[in-house]
N, C-alpha and C positions, 0 to 999 in steps of 0.2 A: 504494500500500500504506500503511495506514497503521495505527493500536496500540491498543489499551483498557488504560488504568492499573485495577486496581481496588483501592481506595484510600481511606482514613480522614482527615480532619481531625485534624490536632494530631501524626501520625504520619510523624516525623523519616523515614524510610526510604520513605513515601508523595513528600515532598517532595525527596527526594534523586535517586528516579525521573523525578518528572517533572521536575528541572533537570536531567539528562541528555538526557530528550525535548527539551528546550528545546535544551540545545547542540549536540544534530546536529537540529536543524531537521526531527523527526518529527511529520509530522502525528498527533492520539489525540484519544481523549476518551478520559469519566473515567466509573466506576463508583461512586458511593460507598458504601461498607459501613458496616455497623455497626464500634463501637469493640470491642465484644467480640461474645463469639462467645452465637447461630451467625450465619453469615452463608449464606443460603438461594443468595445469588447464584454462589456459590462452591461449597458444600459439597454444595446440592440438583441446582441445575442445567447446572454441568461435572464433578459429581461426584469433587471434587476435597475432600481431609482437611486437607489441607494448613492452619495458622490462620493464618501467618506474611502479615502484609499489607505493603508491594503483591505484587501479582503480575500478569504482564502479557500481556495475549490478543493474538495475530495469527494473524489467520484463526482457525483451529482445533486450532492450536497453543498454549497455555497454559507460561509459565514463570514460576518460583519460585525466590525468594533472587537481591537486588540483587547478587551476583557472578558469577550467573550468565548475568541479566539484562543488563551488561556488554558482557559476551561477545558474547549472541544480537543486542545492537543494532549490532556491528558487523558481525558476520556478514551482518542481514537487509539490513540499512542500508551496502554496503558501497562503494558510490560517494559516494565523498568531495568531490566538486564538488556536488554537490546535497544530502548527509550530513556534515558536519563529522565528522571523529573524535572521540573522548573520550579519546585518548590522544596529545594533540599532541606534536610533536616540540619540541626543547629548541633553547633560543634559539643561533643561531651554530650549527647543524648544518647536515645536508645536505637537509633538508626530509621526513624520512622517522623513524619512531618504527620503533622495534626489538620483534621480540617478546617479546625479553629485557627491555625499558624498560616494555613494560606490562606484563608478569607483575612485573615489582617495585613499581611502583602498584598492582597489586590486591591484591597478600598485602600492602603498608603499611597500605592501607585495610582489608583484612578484620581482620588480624592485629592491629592494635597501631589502628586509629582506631576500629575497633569490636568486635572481641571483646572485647580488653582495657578502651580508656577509658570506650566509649559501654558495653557490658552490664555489665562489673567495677566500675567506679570510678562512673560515673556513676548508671546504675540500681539499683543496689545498693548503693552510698554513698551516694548523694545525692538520691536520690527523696524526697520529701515524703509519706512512706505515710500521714502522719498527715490531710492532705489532700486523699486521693482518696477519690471515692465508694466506697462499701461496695460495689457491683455489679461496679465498675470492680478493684478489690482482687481481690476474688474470684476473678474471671477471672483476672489477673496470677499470680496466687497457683497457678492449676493449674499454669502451665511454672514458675514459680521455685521455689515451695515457701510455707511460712506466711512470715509475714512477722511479726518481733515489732518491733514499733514504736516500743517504749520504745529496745530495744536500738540500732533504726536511728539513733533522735534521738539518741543519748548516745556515736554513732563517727563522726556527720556531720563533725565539725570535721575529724576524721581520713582521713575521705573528701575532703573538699576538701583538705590540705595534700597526700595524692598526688595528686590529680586536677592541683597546681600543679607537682610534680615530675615529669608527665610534660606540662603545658605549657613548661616550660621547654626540654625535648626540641625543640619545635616551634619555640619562639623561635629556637635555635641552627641549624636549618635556614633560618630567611627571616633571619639575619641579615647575612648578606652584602648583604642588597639585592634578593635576587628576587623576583619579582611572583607569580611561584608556585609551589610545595610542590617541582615536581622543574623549576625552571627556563624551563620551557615557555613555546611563543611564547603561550600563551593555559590559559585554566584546564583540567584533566585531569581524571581521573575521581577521583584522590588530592584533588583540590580541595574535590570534589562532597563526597566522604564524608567530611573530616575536618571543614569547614565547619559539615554537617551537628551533627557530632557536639561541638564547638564552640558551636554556638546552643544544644542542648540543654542542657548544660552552665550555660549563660549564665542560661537558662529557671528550671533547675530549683535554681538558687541564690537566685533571688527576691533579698529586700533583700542579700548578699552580694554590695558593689562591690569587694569588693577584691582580686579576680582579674581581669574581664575590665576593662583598664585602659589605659590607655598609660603609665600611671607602673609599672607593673608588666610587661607584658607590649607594649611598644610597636610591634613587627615584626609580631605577633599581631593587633593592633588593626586596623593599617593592613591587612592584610592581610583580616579578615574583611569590612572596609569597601567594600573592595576588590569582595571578591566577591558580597557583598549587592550593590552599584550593577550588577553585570554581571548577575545573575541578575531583578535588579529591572526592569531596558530589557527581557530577554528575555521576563518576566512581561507586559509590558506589550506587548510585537510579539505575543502568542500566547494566546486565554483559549481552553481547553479545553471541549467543547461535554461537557454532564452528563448520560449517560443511564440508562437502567435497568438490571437483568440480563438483561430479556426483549428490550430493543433492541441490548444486547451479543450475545446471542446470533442475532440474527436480522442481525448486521454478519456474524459468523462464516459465516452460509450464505452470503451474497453476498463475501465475498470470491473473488477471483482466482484465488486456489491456495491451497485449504481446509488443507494440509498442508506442512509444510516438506522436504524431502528429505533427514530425517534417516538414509534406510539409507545412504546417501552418506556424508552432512557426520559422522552418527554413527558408526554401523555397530555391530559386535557384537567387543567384546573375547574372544574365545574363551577364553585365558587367565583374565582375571579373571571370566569366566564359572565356570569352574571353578574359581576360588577360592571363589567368592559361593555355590556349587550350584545358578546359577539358568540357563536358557537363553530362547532366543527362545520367546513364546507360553505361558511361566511368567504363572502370578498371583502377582505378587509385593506388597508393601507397603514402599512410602519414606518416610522417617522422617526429617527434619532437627531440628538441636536444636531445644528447645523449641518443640516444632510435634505435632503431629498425624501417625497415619500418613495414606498415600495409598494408597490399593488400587489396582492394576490390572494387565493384559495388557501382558507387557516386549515391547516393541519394540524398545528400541536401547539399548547398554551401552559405555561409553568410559571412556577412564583421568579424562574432564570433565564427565562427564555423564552423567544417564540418564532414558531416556523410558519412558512408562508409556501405554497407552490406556486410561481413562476415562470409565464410561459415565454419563450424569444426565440428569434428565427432559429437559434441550436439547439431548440427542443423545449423539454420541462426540469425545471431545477425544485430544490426546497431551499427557501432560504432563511438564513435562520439568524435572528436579530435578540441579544440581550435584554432582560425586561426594565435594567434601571436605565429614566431619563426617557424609556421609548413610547410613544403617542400611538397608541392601537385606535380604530376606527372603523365601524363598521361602513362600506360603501354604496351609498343609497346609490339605486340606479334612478 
């Protein structure tokens, strides 16, 4: 079994994916999309609304939003002598990671490495609006809003002095000495996204040395360096083979098991069905923030999840969208 990232250059959440691929030792290849929209390979031919890039195919299964993404790779991936976890256990345990231990790595990283620094503080602080193509803005501009540029240049400084009162946050975490974010015998998925979200940061400060530093931030330093060197061996043991959306889609027909066995693993929340007003075999439309809806035939409804079949000119997908932050809707015709 193995995955299709589909995926943009220069796109912190593209590369966050695939150094998850990389740590549990999934075999993928890579799709690569456009930077803005539309993207044919996605929107035409799994008929999928969704804008938010990556998003990650197995078989004919389709998912959306790296928390959810998470989730599905340990689920699909879930023999751990040939899969690594992403949620290793902490160093001096019993050799086993708690459910409770990664539900607190995932809301760190959704919650506070990227709701709050990477889309708050950094993309909206610290962007360089004055610097991006006119095409590229544009696009940006539908999920955030206009963008006044004077205004962004003139609060930058201000964006970076929080952006440093919530690194400080993170220094007081590795300062004891640990090697990584929650102690682990090896880096987590907390690693993957705050790293992430760290480089970005790094990136979009341009000539601004005076945050990522060792004289400023020294446990920070070591620690990003750290993770670059482990992700850099992993780059190099693995290059992802590049193909198209019509050769993504014709991996889809030949896989193994076109479908996951979501009435099982999912199934149908009856309750929050009738909260939602939607039930099985509804057209409904999912909405994540700043994204796009998705149309299609509800399949399966969880207090984590929810699957959707979608139809596009390469057939029938399920696709399948995390329940926090997402807008379900039934579709009056």
């Amino acid at each position: 079994m193995s995955a299709i990232l589909y995926r943009f250059d220069g796109s912190p959440f593209s590369t966050k994916v695939s150094h998850l691929l990389l740590l549990k030792n999934i075999p993928h290849k890579w799709v690569n999309v456009s930077r803005v929209m539309p993207r044919p390979e996605i929107g035409e031919m799994l008929g999928i609304g969704h804008r938010r890039s990556p998003i990650l195919a197995i078989g004919r299964d389709v998912y959306c939003d790296t928390f959810l993404i998470s989730n599905v790779l340990e689920r699909r991936f879930a023999d751990t002598t040939t899969y690594p976890t992403i949620f290793p256990p902490k160093k001096n345990s019993n050799g086993a990671t708690s459910i409770s231990d990664a539900t607190i790595m995932k809301l760190f990283a959704k919650h506070w490495a990227e709701d709050m620094l990477f889309f708050s503080v950094i993309i909206m602080g610290l962007t360089q609006f004055e610097n991006l193509p006119a095409p590229f803005l544009r696009d940006r501009e539908t999920l955030i809003g206009r963008v006044d540029v004077e205004k962004a240049i003139a609060e930058r400084p201000a964006a970076t002095s929080n952006l440093v009162a919530h690194l400080a946050s993170l220094e007081d975490i590795l300062v004891d000495g640990r090697e990584w974010i929650f102690d682990t015998v090896g880096p987590s998925y907390a690693d993957v996204s705050v790293v992430m979200t760290c480089r970005r940061a790094h990136l979009t400060l341009g000539p601004d040395k005076t945050v990522f530093n060792a004289e400023t931030f020294p446990r920070i330093t070591e620690w990003m360096a750290r993770c670059d060197a482990h992700f850099e061996a992993l780059e190099k043991g693995y290059t992802p083979e590049v193909i198209t959306g019509d050769e993504a889609a014709a991996c889809a027909d030949a896989a193994e098991n076109a479908y996951e066995d979501i009435e099982t693993l999912v199934g149908f929340d009856k309750a929050d069905g009738e909260r939602l007003g939607v039930s099985v075999g509804d057209r409904v439309s999912a909405t994540c923030p700043g994204s796009n809806p998705t149309e299609g035939v509800l399949v399966a409804l969880s207090r984590e999840e929810v699957v959707l079949e979608t139809k596009g000119t390469k057939g029938t997908f399920r696709c399948h969208f995390p329940r926090i932050d997402l807008t379900i809707r039934r579709v009056v015709s």
